[in-house]
KOLFI-488889 format. One line per 4 residues: number of its first residue (from 1); their letters; for each residue x, z, y of C-alpha. Coordinates in Angstrom, 2 decimals. Layout:
N
NUM) a) X Z Y  ...
END
This chain:
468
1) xxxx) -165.70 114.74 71.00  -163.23 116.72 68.04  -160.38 115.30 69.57  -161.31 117.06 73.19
5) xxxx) -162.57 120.39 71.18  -158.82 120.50 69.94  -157.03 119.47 73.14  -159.79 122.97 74.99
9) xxxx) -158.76 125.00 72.04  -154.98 124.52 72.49  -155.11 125.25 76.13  -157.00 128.29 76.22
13) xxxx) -154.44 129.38 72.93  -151.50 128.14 75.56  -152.87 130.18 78.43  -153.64 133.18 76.53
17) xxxx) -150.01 133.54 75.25  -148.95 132.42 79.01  -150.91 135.84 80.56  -149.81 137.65 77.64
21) xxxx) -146.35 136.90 78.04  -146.28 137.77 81.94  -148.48 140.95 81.72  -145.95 141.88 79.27
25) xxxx) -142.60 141.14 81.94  -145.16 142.61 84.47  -145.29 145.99 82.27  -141.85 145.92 81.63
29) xxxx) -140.66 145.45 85.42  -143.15 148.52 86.11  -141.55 150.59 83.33  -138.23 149.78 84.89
33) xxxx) -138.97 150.46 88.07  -140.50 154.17 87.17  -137.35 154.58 84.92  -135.18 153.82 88.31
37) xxxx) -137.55 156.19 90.35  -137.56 159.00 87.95  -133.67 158.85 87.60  -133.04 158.77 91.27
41) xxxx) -135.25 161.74 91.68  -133.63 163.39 88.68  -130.30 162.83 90.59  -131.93 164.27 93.74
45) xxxx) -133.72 167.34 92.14  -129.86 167.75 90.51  -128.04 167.35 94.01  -130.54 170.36 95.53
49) xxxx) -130.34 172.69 92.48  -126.67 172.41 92.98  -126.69 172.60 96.53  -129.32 175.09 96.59
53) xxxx) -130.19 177.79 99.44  -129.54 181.27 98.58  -131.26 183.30 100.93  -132.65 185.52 98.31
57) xxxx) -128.86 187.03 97.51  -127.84 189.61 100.19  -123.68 189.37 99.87  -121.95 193.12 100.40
61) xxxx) -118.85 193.33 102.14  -117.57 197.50 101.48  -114.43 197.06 99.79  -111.19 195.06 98.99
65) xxxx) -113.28 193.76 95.63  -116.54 192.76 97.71  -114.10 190.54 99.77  -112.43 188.99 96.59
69) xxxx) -115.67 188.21 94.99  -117.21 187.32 97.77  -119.43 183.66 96.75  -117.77 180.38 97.17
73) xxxx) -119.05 178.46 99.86  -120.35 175.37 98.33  -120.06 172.99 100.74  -115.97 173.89 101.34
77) xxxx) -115.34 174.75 97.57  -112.96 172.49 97.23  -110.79 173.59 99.75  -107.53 175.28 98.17
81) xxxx) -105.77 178.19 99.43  -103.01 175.86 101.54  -105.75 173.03 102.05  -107.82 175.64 103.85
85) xxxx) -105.12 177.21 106.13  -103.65 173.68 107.17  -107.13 171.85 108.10  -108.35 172.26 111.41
89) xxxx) -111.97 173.59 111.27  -113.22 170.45 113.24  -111.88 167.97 110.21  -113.92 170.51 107.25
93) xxxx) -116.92 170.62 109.82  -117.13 166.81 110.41  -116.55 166.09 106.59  -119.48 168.20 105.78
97) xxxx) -121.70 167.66 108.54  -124.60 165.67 107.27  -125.01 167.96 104.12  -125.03 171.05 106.58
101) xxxx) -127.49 169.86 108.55  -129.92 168.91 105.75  -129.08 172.42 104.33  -129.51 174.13 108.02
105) xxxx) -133.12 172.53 107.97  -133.43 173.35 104.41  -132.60 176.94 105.21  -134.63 177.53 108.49
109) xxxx) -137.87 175.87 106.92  -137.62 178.28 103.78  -136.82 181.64 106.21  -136.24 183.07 109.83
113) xxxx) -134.81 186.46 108.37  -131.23 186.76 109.70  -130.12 188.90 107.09  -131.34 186.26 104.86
117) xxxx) -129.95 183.06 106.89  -126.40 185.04 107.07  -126.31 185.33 103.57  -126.97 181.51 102.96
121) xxxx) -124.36 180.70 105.27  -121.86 182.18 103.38  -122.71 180.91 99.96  -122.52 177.35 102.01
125) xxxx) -119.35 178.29 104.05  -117.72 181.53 103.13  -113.66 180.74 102.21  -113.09 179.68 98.43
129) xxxx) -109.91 181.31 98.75  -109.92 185.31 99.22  -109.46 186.13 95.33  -106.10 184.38 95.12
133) xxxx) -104.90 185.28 99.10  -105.45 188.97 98.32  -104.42 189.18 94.82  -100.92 187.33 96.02
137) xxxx) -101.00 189.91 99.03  -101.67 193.03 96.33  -98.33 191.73 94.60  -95.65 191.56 96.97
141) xxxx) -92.98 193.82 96.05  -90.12 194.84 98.22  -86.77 192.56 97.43  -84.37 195.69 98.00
145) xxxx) -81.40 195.21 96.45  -81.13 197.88 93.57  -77.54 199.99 94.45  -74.98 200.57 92.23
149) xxxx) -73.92 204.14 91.23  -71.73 204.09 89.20  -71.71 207.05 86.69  -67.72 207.79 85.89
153) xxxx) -66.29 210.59 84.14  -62.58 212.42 85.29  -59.63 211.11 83.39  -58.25 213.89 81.50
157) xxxx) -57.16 217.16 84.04  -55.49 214.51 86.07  -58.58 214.65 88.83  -58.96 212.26 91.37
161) xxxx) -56.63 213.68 93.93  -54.03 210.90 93.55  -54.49 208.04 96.39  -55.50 204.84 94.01
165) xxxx) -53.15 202.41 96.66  -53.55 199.18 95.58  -55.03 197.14 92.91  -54.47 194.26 91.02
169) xxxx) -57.26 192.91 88.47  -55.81 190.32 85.36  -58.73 188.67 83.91  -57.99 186.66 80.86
173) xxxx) -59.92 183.02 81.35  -58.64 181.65 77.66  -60.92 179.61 75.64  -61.72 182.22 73.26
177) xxxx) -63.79 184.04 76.26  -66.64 181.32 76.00  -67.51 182.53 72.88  -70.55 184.64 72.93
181) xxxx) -71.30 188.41 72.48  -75.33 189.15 71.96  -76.09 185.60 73.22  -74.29 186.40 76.35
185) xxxx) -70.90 184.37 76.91  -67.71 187.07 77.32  -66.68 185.54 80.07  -69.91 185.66 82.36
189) xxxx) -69.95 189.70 81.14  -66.73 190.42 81.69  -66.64 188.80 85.39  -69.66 191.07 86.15
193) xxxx) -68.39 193.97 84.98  -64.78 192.94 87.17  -67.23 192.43 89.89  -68.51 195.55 89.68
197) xxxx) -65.71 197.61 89.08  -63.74 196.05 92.26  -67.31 197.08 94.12  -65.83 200.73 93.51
201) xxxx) -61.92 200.52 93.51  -62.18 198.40 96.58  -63.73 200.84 98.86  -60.34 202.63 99.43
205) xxxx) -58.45 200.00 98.19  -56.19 196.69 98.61  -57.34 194.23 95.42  -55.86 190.98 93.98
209) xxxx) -57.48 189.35 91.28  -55.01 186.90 88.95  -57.02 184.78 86.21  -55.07 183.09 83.41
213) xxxx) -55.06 180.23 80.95  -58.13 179.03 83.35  -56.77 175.58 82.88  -56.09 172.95 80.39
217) xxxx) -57.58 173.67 76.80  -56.52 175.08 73.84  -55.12 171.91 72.57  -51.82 171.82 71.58
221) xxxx) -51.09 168.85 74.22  -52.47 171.59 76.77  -50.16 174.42 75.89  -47.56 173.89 78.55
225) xxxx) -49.79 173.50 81.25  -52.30 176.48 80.07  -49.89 178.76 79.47  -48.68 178.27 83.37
229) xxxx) -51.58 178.40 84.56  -51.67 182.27 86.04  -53.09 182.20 89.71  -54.12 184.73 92.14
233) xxxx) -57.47 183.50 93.54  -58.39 186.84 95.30  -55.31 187.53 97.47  -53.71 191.07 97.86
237) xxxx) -56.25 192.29 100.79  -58.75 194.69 102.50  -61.87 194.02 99.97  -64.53 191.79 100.62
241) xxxx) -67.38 191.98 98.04  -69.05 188.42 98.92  -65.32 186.63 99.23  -64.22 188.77 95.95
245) xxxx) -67.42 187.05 93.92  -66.90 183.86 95.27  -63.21 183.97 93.88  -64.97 184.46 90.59
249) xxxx) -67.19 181.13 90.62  -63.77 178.95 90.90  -63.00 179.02 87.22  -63.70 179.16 83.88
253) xxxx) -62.48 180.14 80.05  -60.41 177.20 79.33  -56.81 177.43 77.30  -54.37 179.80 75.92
257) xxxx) -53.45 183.55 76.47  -50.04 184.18 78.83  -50.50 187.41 78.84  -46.65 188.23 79.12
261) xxxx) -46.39 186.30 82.14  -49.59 187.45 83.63  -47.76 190.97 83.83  -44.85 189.44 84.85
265) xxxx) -46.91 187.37 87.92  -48.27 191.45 88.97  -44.90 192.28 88.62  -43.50 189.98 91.24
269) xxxx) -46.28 190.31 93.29  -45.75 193.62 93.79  -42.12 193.64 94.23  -42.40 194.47 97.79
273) xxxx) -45.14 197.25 97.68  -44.91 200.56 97.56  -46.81 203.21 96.61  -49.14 203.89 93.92
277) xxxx) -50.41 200.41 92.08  -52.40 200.08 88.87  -52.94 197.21 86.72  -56.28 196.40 85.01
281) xxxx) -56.24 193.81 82.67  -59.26 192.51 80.46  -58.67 190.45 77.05  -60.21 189.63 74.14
285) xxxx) -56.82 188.24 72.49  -53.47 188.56 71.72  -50.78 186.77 73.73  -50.45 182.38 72.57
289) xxxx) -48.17 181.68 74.82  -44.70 182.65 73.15  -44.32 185.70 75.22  -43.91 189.75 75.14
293) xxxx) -46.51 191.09 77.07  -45.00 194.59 75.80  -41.86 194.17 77.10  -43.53 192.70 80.19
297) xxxx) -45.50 195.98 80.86  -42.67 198.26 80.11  -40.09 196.19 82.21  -43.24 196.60 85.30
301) xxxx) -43.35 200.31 85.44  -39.65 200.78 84.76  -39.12 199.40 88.29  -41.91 202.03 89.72
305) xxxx) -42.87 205.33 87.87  -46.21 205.49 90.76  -47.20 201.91 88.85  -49.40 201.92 85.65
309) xxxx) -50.83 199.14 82.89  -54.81 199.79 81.98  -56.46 197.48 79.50  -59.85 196.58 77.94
313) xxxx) -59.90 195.20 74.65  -63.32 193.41 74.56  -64.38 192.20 71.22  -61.14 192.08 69.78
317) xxxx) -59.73 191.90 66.32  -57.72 194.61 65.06  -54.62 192.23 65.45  -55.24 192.03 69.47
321) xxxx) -56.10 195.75 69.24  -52.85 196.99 68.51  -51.02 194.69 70.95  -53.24 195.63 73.37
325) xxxx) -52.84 199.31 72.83  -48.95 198.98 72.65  -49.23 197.31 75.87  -50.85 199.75 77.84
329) xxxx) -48.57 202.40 76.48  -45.64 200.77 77.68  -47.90 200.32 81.18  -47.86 204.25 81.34
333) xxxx) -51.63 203.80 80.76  -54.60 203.60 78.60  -56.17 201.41 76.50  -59.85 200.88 76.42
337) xxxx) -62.33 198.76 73.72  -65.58 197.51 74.38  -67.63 195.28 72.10  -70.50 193.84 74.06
341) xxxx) -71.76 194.15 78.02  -73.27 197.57 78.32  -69.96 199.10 76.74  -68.19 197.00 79.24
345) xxxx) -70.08 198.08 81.86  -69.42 202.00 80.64  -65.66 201.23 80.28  -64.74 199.10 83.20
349) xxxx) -65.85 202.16 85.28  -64.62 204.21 83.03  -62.62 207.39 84.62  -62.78 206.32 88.42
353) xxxx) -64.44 208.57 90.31  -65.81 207.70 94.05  -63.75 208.66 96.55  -64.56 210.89 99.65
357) xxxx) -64.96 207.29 101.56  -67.49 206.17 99.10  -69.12 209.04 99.36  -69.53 209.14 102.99
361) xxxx) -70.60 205.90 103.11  -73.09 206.17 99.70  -75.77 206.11 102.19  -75.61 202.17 102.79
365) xxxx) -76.65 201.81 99.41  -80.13 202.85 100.09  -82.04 200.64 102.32  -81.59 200.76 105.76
369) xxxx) -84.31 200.75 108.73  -83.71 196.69 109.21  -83.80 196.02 105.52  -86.92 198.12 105.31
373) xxxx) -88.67 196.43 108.77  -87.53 192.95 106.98  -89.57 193.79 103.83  -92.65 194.94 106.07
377) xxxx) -92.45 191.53 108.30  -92.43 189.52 104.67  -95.34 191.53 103.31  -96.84 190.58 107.23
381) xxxx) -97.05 186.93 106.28  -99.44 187.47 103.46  -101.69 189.82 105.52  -101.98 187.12 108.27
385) xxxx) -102.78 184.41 105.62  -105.45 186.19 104.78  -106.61 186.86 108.57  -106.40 183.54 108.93
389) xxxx) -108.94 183.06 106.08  -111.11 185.36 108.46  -110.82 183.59 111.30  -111.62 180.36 110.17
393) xxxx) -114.27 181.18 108.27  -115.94 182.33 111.31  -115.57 179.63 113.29  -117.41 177.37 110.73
397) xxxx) -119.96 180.14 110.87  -120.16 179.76 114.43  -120.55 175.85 114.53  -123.46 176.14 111.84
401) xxxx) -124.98 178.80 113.95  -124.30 176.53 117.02  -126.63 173.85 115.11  -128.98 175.90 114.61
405) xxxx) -129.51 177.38 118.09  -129.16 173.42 119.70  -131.68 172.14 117.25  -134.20 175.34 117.80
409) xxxx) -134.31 175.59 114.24  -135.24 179.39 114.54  -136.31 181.58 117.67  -133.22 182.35 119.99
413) xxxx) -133.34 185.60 119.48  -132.82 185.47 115.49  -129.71 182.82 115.95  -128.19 185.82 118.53
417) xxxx) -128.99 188.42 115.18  -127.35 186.48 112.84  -124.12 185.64 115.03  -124.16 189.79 115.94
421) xxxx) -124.04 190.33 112.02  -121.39 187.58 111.60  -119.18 189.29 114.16  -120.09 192.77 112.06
425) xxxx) -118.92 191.44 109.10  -116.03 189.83 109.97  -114.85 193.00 111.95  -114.91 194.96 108.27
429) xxxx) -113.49 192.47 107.01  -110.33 193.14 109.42  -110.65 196.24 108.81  -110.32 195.93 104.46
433) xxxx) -107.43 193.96 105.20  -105.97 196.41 107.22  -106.29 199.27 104.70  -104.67 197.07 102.22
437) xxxx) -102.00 196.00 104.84  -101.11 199.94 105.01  -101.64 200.80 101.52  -98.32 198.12 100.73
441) xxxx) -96.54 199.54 103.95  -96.67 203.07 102.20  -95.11 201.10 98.67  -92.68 199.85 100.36
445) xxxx) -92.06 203.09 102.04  -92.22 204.74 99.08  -90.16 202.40 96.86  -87.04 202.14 99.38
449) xxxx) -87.61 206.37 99.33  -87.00 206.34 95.80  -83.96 204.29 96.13  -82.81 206.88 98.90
453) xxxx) -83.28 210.18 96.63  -81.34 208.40 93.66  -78.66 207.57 96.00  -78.53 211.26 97.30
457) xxxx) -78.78 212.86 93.77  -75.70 210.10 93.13  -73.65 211.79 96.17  -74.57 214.87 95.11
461) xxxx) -73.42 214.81 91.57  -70.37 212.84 92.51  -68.93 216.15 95.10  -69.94 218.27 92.00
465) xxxx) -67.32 215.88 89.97  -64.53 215.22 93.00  -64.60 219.44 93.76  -64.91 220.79 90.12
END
């Protein structure tokens, strides 16, 4: 009888533990199961705040700033500036669809106000992209190329009635001309300033420009070869500014200093021209290569007394100074130092005025009608970028309101209200644009009429010089 007491006992201890056990896995499954259910409804309540209907927030569309602030759509937000005018509308609209239907129903269960349901539809589908369109739109500035007016002074009481003839520019390439001046390297300011200066002398005359020691380096093993090296790269001609500066990208500073037989090269170039010629030359050395650029100079004018030797001295030692200087006195001319670009700039223009040509053609440095309907049609490929923010805006507009009127979600008459408003807003919307389209006209009137009146005063102080 004990023995089946114990065997009752330890069943109903083996059972109890058994139930205990599985109400415990039963609890626990429960608990995980409300755990799951409260998350996923967590994650849904999450989804809808983010995605929620704002049909209590009336959006304003008065000015250029209402239109850049103007809410993200949520459901396109993504969409950047590129992204949205590349995408066909039908692409966005079918990637979105199920979301705008659930917030269409959403929407139409909550009101039936059309002011109200317009507003929602544009914090779920107005453009992400205004702020930036405009803003690049508000920036564009006119790419007019900024004239050059020259501001020279007379040369002593000898005027500017004597005809300047011909031209022929020396430009020293040595090695010493990549050092640097104010972080800028000699030789890139002194074939600007050359540039420039042959912008003015070339109007009403023939140039040549003749670089030397633009080859070898200053090696000893290179001397020979350096110190031949004198070429003309812009031939004796009519003067062409784009050919002339592309005759300046075909070297660089390399060897030694001929300057003796740089003159000498002018010399025989000119050996069958007459009339006035003038030589410019611009150093920074003294001659390397064994010869006498003073003799050289004299021995050029000597031959033609209507034939003259100008120099600039740029950042030169005293040494190169006074061989410069004696130079150019032999040369019948002057000499000239400059020590860094802007007294380049001043110098290399030095005593030349315009002549009656330039003058009567100064106008061309202003911009001209084409240059100025060219700048209008550039600034006219913002302004349609952002039209064509307008436009497609409203056609996802239109297929959400086209949901809405096949599903009956609201009485016909409301979906015709809120389309009528779309079609309001989007017409002001034009019209902001527009104002903005012919506020930047009126810049870019205004900036090439600036241009224009700096030219003129140019002219005008420029007869005042040639007719004192």
């Amino acid at each position: 009888m004990r023995n089946i007491l114990v065997v009752l006992l330890v069943c109903f201890l083996f059972l109890t533990v058994a139930c205990s056990k599985e109400d415990t896995e039963s609890k626990e499954e429960i608990n995980k199961e409300t755990k799951e259910e409260n998350l996923v409804e967590e994650e849904e309540n999450s989804s809808i705040e983010k995605t929620k209907i704002e049909v209590d927030k009336i959006v304003s569309t008065d000015d250029l700033d209402d239109l850049k602030s103007q809410p993200v759509g949520t459901l396109v937000s993504e969409l950047s500036l590129e992204e949205e005018l590349s995408t066909e509308t039908n692409q966005i609209m079918e990637h979105i669809d199920t979301d705008l239907r659930e917030q269409l129903v959403q929407l139409t269960s909550k009101t039936q106000e059309p002011n109200e349901i317009e507003s929602a539809l544009i914090h779920l589908l107005g453009s992400p992209n205004y702020k930036e369109a405009i803003e690049i739109a508000q920036d564009f500035q006119p790419d007019f190329e900024e004239p050059y007016l020259p501001n020279p002074k007379r040369a002593g009481d000898s005027g500017n009635s004597e005809d300047i003839g011909k031209a022929i520019i020396l430009l020293d390439a040595s090695s010493s001309m990549l050092l640097s001046v104010n972080g800028e390297v000699k030789m890139d300011i002194a074939k600007d300033a050359v540039k420039r200066f042959a912008d003015v002398i070339g109007q009403e005359s023939e140039v040549s420009l003749v670089v030397y020691g633009h080859k070898g380096s200053e090696s000893n093993n290179d001397k020979k070869l350096s110190c031949e090296s004198i070429e003309e790269i812009y031939p004796m001609s009519e003067y062409n500014s784009e050919g002339f500066e592309e005759s300046l990208a075909t070297f660089e500073s390399k060897g030694w200093t001929p300057l003796a037989d740089a003159i000498n090269k002018a010399a025989e170039m000119s050996s069958t021209l007459e009339g006035p010629l003038t030589v410019y030359i611009v150093s920074d050395g003294v001659e390397t290569c064994d010869g006498d650029p003073v003799k050289a100079a004299g021995s050029f004018v000597d031959e033609n007394n209507e034939r003259s030797v100008n120099i600039i001295g740029f950042n030169v030692d005293q040494k190169a100074e006074e061989q410069l200087i004696a130079v150019s006195e032999a040369g019948n001319g002057k000499y000239f130092s400059a020590n860094n670009a802007e007294e380049m700039q001043e110098t290399i223009e030095y005593e030349w005025l315009p002549s009656l040509i330039d003058l009567a053609w100064a106008f061309q440095k202003a911009p001209g009608p084409w240059e100025i309907l060219a700048e209008y049609d550039l600034y006219k490929v913002e302004h349609q970028r952002i039209r064509n923010l307008i436009d497609l805006e409203r056609e996802r507009f239109n297929l959400a309101i086209d949901i809405i009127r096949t599903e009956e979600m609201v009485p016909s008459e409301v979906t015709q209200e809120v389309s009528n408003q779309i079609s309001t807003r989007k017409s002001k919307k034009i019209d902001i644009i527009n104002e903005l389209q012919t506020m930047k006209i009126d810049e870019i009137d205004a900036i090439s009429d600036e241009i224009r009146e700096r030219v003129d005063k140019w002219v005008e102080e420029m007869r005042e010089l040639v007719y004192d």
